[in-house]
C-alpha positions in Angstrom: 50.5 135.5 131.6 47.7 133.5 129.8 48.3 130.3 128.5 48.0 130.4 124.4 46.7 127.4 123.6 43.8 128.4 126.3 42.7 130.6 123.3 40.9 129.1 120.5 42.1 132.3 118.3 45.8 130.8 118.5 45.1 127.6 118.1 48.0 126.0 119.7 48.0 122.9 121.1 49.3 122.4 124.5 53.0 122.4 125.2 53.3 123.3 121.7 55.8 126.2 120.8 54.5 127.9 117.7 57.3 130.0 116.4 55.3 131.1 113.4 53.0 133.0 115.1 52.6 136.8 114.1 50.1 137.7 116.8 51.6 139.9 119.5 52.7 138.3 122.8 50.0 138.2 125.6 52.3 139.6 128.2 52.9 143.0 125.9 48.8 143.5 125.4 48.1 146.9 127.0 45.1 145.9 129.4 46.0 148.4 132.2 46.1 151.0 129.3 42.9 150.4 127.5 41.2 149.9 131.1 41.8 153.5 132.0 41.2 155.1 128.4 37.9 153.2 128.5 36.8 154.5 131.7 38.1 157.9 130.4 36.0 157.7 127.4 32.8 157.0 129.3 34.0 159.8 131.9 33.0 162.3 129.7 29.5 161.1 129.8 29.2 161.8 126.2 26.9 159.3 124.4 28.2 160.0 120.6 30.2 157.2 120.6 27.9 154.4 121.4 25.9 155.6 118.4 25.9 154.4 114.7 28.8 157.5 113.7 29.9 159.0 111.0 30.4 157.3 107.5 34.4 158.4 107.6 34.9 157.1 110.9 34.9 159.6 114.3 36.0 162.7 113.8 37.8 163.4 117.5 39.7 160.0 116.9 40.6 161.0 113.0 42.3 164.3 114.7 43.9 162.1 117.9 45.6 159.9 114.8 46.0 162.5 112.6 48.6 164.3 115.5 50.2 161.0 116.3 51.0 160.2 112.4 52.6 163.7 112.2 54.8 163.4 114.8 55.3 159.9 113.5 55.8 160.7 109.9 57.2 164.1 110.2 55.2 165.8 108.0 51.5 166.8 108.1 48.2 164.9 108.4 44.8 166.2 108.1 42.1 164.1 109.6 40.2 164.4 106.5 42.6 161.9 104.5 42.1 159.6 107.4 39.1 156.8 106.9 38.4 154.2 109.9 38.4 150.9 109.4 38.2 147.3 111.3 41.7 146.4 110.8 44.0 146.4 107.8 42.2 143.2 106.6 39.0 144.9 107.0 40.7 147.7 105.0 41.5 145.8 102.4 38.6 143.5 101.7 36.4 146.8 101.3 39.2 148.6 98.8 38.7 144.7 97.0 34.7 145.2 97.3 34.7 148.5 96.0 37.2 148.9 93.4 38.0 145.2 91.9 35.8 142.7 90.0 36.0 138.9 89.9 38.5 138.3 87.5 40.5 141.1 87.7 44.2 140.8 88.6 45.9 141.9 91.4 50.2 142.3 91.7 51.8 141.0 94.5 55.1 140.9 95.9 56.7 137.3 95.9 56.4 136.0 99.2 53.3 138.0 100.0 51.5 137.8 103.2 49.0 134.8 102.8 46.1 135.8 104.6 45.8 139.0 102.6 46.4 136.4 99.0 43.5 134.7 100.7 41.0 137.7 100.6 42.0 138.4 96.8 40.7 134.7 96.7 37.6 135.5 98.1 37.4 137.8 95.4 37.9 135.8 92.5 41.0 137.9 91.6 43.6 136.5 89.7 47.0 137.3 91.9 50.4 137.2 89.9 53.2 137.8 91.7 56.6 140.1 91.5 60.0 138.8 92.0 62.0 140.9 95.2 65.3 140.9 95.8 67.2 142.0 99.5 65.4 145.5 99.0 62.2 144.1 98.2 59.8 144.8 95.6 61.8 144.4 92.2 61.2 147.6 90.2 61.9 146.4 86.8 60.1 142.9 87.1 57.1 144.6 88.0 57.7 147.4 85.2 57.8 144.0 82.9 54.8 142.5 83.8 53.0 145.8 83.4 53.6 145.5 79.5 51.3 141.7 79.8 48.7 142.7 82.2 46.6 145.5 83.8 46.1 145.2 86.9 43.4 146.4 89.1 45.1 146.6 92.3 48.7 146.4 93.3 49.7 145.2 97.2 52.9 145.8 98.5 54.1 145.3 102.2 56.8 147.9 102.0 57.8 148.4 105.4 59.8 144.9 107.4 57.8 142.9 105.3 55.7 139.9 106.2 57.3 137.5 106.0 61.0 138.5 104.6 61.5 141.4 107.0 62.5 143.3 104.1 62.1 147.2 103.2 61.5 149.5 100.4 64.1 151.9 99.8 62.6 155.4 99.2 63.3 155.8 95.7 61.5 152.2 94.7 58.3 153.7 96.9 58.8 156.9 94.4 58.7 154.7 91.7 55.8 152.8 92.1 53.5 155.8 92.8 54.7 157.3 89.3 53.8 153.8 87.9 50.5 153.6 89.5 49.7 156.9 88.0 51.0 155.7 84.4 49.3 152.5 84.6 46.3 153.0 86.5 46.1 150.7 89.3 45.6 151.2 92.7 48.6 150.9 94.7 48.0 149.6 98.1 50.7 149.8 100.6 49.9 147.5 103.5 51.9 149.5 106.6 51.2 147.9 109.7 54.6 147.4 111.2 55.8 150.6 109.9 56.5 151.7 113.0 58.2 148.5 114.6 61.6 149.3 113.6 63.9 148.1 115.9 67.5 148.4 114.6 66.3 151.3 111.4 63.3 153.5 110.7 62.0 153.0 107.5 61.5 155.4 104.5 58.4 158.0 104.3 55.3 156.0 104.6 53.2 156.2 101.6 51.0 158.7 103.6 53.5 161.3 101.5 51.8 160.1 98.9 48.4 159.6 99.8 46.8 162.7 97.4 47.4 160.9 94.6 44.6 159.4 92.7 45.6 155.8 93.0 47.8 155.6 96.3 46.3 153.9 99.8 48.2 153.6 102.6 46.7 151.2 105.3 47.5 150.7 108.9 46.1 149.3 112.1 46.5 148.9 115.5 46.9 145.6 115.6 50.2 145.2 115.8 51.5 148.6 118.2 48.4 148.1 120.3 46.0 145.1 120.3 44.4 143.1 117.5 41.5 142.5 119.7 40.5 146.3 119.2 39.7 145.1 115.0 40.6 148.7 114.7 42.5 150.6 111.8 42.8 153.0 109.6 43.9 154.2 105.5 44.9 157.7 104.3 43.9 158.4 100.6 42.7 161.1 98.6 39.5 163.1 98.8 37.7 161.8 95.6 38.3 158.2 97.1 37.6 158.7 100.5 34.1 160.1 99.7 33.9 156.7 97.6 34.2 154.4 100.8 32.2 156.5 103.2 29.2 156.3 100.8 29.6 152.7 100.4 26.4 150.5 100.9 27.9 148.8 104.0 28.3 152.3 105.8 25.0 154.1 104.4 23.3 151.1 106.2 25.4 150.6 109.0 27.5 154.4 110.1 30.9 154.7 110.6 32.8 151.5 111.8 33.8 151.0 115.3 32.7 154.0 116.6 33.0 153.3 120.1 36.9 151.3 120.1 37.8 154.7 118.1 36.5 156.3 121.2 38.7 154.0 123.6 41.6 154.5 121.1 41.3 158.0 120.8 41.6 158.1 124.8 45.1 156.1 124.6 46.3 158.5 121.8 45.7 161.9 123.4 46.9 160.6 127.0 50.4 159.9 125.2 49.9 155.7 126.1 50.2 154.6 122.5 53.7 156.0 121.3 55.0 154.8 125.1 53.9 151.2 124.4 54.9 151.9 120.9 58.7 152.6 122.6 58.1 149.8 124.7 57.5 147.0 121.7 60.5 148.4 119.9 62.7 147.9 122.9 61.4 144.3 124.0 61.5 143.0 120.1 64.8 144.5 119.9 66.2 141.9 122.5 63.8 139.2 121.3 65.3 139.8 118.0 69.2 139.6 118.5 68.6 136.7 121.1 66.8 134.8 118.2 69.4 135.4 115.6 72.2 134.3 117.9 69.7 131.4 119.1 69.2 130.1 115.2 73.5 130.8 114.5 73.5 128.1 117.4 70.6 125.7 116.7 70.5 125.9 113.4 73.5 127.1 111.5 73.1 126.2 107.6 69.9 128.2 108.0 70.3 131.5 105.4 68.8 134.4 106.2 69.5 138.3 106.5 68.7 140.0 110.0 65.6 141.6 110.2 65.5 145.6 110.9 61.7 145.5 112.5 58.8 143.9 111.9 58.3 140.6 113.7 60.0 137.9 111.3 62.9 136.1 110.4 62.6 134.8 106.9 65.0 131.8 106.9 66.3 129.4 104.0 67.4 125.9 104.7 68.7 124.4 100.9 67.6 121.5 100.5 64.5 121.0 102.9 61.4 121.5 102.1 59.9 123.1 104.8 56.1 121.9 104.3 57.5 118.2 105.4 59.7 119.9 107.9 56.3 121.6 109.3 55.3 117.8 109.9 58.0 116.7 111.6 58.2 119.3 113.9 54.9 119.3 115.1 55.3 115.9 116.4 58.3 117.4 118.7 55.2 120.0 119.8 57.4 123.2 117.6 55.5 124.8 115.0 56.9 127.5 111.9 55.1 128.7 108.5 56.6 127.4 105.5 57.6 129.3 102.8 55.0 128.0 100.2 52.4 129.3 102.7 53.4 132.7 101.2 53.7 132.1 97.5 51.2 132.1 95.0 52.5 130.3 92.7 53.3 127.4 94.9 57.3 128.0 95.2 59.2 129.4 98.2 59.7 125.5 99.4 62.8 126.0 101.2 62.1 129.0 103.4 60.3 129.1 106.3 59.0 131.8 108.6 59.8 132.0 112.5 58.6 135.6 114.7 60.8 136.5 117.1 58.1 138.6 119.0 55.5 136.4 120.7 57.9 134.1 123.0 60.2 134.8 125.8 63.6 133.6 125.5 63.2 130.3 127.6 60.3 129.0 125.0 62.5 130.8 122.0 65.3 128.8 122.9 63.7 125.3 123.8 61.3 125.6 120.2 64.6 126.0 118.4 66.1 123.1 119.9 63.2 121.4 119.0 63.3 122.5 115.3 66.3 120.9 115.4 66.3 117.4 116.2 63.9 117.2 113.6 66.5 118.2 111.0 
């Protein structure tokens, strides 16, 4: 297994054990996988793929994904409501490119995932957040702050939520689509660890929903297959698809990541991505319970209600504030992600988050003991 802290993308220092981390582990990345469905790929000594590709994205890896989200979802997919993108992030900083303006404001759930508050920054959108509660994304608050403000854009994690694990109930996801349609905002329904459950499947993926005007559901494979692949995907309707794909950035450049679609598309139609997808959901599942029963040992005034999927705990300890925590415990060589981290308005000072999918039990075990002594 590769060291981390030999790779400048994690950024931990040696002997550290960063237990915020929500990469996947190094010893679950499918390098056997994608070495056969690359040499696949190039078997077929078809050249199409190392060209610049179609504005939408490849059309034999939109069909590949559109079968694996049926059987996934349930329900139907047509690779036409299917665009390619580099990564959720990627996804989203278009959507933000095309269809906000500096100064616009964007809803978000309160926590929110910080990295995706930091490209509304890059925006120059104003982000005002929406209380949740154990089922997530509060329904009324957000009814409420619809009477003050119009928003452009509306994010919503609604599936094990990063950080608090949490999950939309079906009738809340019902909800917001009607509201999105009342209002006029784009509701953007960030689904990358939709299908991580581990204990529960979640409700319908917004996919149900994706015909309506003002509903995107994004995905990528960075979580069920490797984030190195900057590969993803969002489902939407066909007035705004046809919006994206003739986008400056693709009329000059073609489809994006034409030939990792190709790779992709090799894993999908060989069957390898929903057997590693059974595989993650099996590890995390142990990695989850020996975590919870791990933190009722090392650290038991910690509050915190067991994830269902996903890759986080979302833990309270009254009284601490977990930014100065953060400090102490990286002098004993442990790492988290305090809670502020994923507030925009600065609050959130008690919770912290820890993943309980990139270490093995040995380093899970020794970081929380760590974590600790410092408390």
């Amino acid at each position: 297994m590769t060291d981390p802290s030999l790779v400048t993308q994690i950024r931990t220092p040696p002997g550290t054990i960063d237990l915020g981390l929500g990469d996947p582990p190094f010893d679950l990345l499918p390098l056997d996988l994608l070495r056969r469905a690359a040499a696949d790929a190039f078997a077929h000594r078809d050249p199409h793929f190392l060209q610049y590709g179609l504005e939408q994205g490849s059309l034999p890896f939109r069909a590949h994904l559109a079968d694996f989200l049926a059987r996934g979802y349930g329900f139907p997919i047509s690779a036409e409501s299917l665009f390619v993108t580099p990564g959720a992030s990627g996804g989203l900083d278009l959507l933000c490119t095309l269809f906000t303006r500096p100064g616009q404001t964007v809803l978000v759930e309160e926590p929110s995932y910080f990295l995706a508050l930091r490209i509304f920054a890059d925006h120059g959108l104003q982000v005002v957040s929406i209380e949740t509660d154990a089922d997530g994304l509060l329904i009324e608050a957000l009814e409420a702050q619809l009477k003050r403000v119009h928003p452009a854009l509306v994010y919503t994690i609604p599936s094990f939520q990063n950080p608090s694990g949490r999950t939309l109930p079906a009738v809340r996801r019902e909800r917001l689509v009607e509201l999105a349609h009342d209002h006029d905002f784009l509701l953007v329904a960030d689904e990358v660890y939709h299908f991580l459950g581990t204990t529960r499947q979640p409700p319908a993926s917004f996919s149900a929903y994706a015909q309506e005007a003002n509903v995107v559901a994004l995905n990528s494979f960075s979580k069920i297959l490797a984030p190195g692949l900057r590969l993803g995907w969002l489902q939407a309707n066909p007035g705004l698809i046809q919006q994206l794909a003739g986008c400056g950035l693709l009329d000059s450049g073609g489809g994006l990541s034409p030939f990792t679609s190709a790779v992709v598309g090799e894993v999908i139609a060989s069957g390898g991505l929903e057997a590693h997808i059974n595989k993650l959901q099996a590890i995390y599942r142990e990695r989850l319970r020996f975590m919870d029963a791990t933190l009722r040992r090392a650290l038991p005034g910690a509050e915190y209600a067991l994830p269902e999927g996903g890759y986080f705990f979302w833990a309270r300890l009254p009284g601490v504030d977990t930014s100065a925590l953060r400090e102490r415990a990286r002098a004993r060589r442990v790492d988290l992600r305090p809670g502020k981290l994923f507030s925009s308005r600065g609050g959130l000072g008690e919770y912290m988050r820890l993943s309980f999918a990139f270490y093995e039990e040995e380093q899970v075990e020794e970081g929380l003991q760590r974590l600790a002594q410092c408390l």
